[in-house]
TORKOL-4160 file (C-alpha; in steps of 0.2 Angstrom, whole numbers, padded with zeros to 4 digits, m for minus):
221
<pt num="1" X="m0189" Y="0186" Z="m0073"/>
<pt num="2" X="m0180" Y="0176" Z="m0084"/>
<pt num="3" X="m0187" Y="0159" Z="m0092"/>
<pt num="4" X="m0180" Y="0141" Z="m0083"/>
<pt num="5" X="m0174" Y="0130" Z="m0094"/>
<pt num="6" X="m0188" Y="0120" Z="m0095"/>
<pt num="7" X="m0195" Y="0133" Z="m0103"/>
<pt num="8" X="m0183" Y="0137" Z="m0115"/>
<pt num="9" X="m0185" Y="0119" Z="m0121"/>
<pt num="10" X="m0199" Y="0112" Z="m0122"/>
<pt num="11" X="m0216" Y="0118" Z="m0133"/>
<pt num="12" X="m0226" Y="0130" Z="m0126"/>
<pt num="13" X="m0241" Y="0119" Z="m0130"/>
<pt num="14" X="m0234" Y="0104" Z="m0120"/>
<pt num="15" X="m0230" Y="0115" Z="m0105"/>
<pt num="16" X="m0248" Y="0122" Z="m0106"/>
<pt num="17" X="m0253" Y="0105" Z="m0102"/>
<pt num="18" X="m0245" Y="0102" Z="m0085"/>
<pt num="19" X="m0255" Y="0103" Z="m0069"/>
<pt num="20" X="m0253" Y="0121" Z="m0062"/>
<pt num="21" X="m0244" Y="0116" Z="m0045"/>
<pt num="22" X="m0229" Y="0109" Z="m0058"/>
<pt num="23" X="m0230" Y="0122" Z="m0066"/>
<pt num="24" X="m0222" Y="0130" Z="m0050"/>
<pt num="25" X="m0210" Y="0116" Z="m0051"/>
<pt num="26" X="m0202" Y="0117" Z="m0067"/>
<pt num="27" X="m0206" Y="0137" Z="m0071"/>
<pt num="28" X="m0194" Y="0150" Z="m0068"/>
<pt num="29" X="m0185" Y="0154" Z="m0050"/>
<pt num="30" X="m0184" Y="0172" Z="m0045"/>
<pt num="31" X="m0170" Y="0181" Z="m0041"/>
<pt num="32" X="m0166" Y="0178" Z="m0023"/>
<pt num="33" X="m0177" Y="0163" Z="m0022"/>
<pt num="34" X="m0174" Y="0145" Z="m0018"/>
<pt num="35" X="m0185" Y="0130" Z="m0022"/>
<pt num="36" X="m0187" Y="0119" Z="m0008"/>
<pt num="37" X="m0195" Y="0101" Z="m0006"/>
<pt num="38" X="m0196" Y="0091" Z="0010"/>
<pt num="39" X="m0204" Y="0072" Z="0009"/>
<pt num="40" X="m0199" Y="0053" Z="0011"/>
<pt num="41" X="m0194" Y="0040" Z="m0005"/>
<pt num="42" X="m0202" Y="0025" Z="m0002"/>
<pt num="43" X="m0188" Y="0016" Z="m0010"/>
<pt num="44" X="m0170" Y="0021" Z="m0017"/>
<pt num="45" X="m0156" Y="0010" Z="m0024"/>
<pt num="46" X="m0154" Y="m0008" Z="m0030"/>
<pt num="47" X="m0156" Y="m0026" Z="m0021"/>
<pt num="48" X="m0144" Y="m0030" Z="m0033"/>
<pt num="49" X="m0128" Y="m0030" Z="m0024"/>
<pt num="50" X="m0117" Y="m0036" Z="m0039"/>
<pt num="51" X="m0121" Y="m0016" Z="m0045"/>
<pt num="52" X="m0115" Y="m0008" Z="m0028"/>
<pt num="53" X="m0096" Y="m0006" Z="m0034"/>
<pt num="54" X="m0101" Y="0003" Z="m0049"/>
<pt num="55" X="m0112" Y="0014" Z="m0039"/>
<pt num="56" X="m0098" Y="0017" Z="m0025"/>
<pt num="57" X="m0090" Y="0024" Z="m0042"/>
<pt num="58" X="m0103" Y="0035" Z="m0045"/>
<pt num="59" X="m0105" Y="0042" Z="m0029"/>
<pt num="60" X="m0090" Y="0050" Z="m0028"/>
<pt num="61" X="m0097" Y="0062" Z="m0039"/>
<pt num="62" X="m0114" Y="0064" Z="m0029"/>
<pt num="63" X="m0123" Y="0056" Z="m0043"/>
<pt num="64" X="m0132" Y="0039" Z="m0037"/>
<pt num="65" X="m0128" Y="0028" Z="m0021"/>
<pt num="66" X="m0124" Y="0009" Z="m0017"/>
<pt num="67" X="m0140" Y="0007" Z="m0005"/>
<pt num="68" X="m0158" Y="m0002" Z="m0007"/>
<pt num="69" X="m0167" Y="0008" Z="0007"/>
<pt num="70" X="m0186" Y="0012" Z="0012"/>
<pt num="71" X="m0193" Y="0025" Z="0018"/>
<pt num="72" X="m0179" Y="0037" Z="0016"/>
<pt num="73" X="m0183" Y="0057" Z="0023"/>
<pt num="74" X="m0175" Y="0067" Z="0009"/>
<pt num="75" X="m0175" Y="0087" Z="0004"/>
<pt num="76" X="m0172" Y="0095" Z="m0012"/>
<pt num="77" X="m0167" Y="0113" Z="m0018"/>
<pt num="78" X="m0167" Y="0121" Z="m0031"/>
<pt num="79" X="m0157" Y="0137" Z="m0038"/>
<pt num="80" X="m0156" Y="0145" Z="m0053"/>
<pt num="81" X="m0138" Y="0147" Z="m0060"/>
<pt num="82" X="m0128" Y="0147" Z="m0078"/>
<pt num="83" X="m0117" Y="0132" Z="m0085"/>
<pt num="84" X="m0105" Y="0132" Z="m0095"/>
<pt num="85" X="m0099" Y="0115" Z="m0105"/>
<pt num="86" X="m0080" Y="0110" Z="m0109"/>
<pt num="87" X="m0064" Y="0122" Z="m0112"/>
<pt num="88" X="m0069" Y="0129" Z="m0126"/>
<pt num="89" X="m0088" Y="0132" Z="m0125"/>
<pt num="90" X="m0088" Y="0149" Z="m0119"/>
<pt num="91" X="m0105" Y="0154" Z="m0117"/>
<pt num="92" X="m0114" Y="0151" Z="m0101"/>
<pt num="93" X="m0128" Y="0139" Z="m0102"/>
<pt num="94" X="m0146" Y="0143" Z="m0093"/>
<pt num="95" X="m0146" Y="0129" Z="m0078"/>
<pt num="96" X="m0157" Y="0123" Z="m0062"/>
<pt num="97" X="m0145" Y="0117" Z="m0050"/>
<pt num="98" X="m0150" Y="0104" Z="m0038"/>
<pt num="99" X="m0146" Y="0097" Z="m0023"/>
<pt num="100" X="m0154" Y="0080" Z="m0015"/>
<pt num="101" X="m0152" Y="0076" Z="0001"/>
<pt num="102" X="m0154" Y="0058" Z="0008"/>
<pt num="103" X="m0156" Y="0054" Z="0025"/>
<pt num="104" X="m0151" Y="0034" Z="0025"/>
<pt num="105" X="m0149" Y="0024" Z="0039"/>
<pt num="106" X="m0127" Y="0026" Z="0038"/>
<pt num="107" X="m0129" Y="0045" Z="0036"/>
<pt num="108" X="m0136" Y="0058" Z="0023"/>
<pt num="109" X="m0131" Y="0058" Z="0007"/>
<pt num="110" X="m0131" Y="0072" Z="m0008"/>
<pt num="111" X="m0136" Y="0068" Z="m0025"/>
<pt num="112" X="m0131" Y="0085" Z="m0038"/>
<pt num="113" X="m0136" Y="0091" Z="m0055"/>
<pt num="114" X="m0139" Y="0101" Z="m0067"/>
<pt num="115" X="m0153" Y="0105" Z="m0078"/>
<pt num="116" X="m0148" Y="0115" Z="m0093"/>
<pt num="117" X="m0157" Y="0123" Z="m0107"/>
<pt num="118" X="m0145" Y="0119" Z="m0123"/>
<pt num="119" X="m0146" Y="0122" Z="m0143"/>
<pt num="120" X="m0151" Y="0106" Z="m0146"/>
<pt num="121" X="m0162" Y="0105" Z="m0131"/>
<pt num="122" X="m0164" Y="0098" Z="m0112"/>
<pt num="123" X="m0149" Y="0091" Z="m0104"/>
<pt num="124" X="m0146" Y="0085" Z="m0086"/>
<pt num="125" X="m0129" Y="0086" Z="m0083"/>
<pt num="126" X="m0124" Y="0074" Z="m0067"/>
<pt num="127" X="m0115" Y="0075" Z="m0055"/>
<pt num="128" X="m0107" Y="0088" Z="m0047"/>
<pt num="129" X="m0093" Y="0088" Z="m0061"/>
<pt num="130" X="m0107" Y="0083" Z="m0075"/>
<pt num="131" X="m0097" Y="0071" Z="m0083"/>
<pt num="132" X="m0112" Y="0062" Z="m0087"/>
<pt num="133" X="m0125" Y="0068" Z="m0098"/>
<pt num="134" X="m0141" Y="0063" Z="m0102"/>
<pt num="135" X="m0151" Y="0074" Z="m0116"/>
<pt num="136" X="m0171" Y="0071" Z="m0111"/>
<pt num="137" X="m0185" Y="0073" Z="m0121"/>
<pt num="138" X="m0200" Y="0083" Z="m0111"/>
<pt num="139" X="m0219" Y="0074" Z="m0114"/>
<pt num="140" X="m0235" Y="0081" Z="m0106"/>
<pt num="141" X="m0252" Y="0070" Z="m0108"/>
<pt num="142" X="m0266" Y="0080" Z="m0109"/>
<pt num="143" X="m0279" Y="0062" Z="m0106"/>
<pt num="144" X="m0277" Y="0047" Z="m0096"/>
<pt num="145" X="m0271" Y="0041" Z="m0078"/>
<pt num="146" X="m0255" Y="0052" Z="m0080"/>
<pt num="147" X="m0264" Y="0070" Z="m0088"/>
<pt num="148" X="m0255" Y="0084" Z="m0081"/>
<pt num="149" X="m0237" Y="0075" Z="m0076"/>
<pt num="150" X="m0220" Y="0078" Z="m0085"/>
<pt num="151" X="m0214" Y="0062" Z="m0090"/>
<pt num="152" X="m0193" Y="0065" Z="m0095"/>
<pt num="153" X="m0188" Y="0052" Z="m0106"/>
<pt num="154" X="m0167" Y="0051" Z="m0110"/>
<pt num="155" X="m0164" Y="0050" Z="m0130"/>
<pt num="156" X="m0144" Y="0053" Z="m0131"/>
<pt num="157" X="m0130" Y="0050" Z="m0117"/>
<pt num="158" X="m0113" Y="0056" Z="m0117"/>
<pt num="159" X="m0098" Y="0055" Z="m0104"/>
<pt num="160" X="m0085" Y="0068" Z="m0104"/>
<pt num="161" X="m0067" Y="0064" Z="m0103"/>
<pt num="162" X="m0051" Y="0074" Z="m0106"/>
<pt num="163" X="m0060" Y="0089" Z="m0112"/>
<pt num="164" X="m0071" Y="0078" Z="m0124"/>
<pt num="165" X="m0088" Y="0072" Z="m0125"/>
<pt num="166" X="m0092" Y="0052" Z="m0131"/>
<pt num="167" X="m0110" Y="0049" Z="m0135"/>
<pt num="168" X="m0113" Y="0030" Z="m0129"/>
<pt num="169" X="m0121" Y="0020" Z="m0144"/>
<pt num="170" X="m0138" Y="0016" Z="m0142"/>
<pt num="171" X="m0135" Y="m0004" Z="m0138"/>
<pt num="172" X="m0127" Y="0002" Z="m0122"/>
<pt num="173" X="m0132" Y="0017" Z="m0116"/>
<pt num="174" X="m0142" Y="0017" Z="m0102"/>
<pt num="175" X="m0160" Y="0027" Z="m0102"/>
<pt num="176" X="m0164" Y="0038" Z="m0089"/>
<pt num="177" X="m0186" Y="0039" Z="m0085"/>
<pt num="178" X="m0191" Y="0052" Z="m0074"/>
<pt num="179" X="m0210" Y="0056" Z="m0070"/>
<pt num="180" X="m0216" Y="0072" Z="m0057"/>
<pt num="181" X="m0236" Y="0071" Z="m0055"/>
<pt num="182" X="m0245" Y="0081" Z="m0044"/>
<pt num="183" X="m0256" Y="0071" Z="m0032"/>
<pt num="184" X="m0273" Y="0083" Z="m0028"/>
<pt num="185" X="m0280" Y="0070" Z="m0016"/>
<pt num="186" X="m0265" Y="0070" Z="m0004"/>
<pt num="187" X="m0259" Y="0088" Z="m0009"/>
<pt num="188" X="m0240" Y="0079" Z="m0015"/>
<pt num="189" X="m0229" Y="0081" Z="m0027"/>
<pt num="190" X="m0226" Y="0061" Z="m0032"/>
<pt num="191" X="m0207" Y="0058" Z="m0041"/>
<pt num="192" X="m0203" Y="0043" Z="m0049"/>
<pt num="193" X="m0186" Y="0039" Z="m0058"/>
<pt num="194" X="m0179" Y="0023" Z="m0065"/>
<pt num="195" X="m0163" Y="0020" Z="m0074"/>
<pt num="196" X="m0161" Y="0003" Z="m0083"/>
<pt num="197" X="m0149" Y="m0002" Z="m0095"/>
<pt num="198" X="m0150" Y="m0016" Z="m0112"/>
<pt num="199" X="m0152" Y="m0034" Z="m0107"/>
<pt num="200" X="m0149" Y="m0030" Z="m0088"/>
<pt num="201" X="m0165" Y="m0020" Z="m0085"/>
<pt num="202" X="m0166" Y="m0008" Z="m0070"/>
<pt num="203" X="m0150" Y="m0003" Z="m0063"/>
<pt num="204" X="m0156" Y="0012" Z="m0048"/>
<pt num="205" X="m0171" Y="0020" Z="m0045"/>
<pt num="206" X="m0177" Y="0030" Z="m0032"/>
<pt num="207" X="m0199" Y="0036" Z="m0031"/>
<pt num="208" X="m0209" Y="0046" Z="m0017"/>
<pt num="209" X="m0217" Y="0060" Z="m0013"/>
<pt num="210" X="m0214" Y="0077" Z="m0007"/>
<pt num="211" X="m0221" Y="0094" Z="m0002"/>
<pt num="212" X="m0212" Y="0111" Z="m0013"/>
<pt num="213" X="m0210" Y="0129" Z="m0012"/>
<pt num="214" X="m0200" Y="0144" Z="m0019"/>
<pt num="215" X="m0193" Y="0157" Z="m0003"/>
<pt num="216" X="m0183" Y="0170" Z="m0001"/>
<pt num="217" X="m0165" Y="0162" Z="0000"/>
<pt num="218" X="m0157" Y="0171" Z="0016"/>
<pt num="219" X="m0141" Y="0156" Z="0016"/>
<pt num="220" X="m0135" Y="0167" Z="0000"/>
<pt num="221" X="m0141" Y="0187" Z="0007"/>
């Protein structure tokens, strides 16, 4: 069985640090296998309306949403696949492919991307074009309140257009925090995700739990 990407990027000796149900989430998928996750979001979107027309923008490529809702039902699944970057990048990029599903109150809706293992590291492509990418650094604690949890913090993020990629200067970029712990007590897997932005602050973020598994995936044979 091949390695996920996760794998393929991060240390060994930070992946040897994550609770052992993670390790399930982020390891390799096998061949004919599907992740799936079933749960609720206690919360996704942004009160701040001013930011829905932007996020109306992003939707149409099934990347965030103009809602604040609660308790939102939600399912996630995960395939492996291989990505391949721009015209002239030729090689085909390890990838976890996701889909998430939310159930809101005016219908479900289906975020999209792409986790891939590149030469300079982690990148979440967004989207279901991936013109937004966000390059994350992977960090495991081994002590404290958050031992065991992957904590995915954005350093670089670039938008392609017209075959190119730009890298957004630091002073505007946005940073993209996501956080999976495993929650023994309740038997969960707990997600939490923010992106905020330079002097505006939080601009979406979505945080709940949910219950994960790899099957056979009968919808592809």
């Amino acid at each position: 069985m091949s390695r996920s990407p996760y794998e393929l990027s991060t240390p060994p000796e930070v992946l040897a640090r994550l609770h052992p149900r993670l390790s399930t989430y982020f390891g390799a998928i096998p061949p004919g296998h599907v992740g799936r996750g079933e749960g609720v979001f206690d919360v996704v979107g942004t009160p701040r309306r001013w930011l829905w027309p932007l996020l109306a923008w992003f939707a149409r490529d099934s990347v965030m949403f103009p809602v604040w809702e609660r308790d939102v039902p939600f399912t996630v699944e995960n395939r492996p696949a291989r990505v391949r970057r721009g015209r002239g990048d030729r090689e085909a990029r390890p990838a976890v492919r996701a889909h998430r599903t939310f159930r809101f109150r005016s219908g479900s809706r289906t975020m999209v991307d792409a986790i891939t293992a590149e030469p300079d590291g982690l990148v979440d492509h967004l989207g279901r074009h991936g013109r937004v990418s966000a390059r994350l650094r992977a960090e495991v604690d081994a002590h404290g309140p958050d031992a065991g949890a992957l904590r995915l913090v954005s350093t670089r993020v670039t938008f392609r257009a017209l075959g190119r990629e730009v890298r957004l200067p630091a002073l505007i970029a946005p940073r993209v925090t996501l956080k999976e712990r495993f929650d023994d007590e309740a038997d969960l897997q707990r997600v939490s995700l923010v992106l905020s932005a330079p002097l505006v602050g939080t601009l979406y973020r979505y945080e709940g739990a949910f219950r994960y598994e790899i099957a056979p995936d009968r919808e592809r044979g």
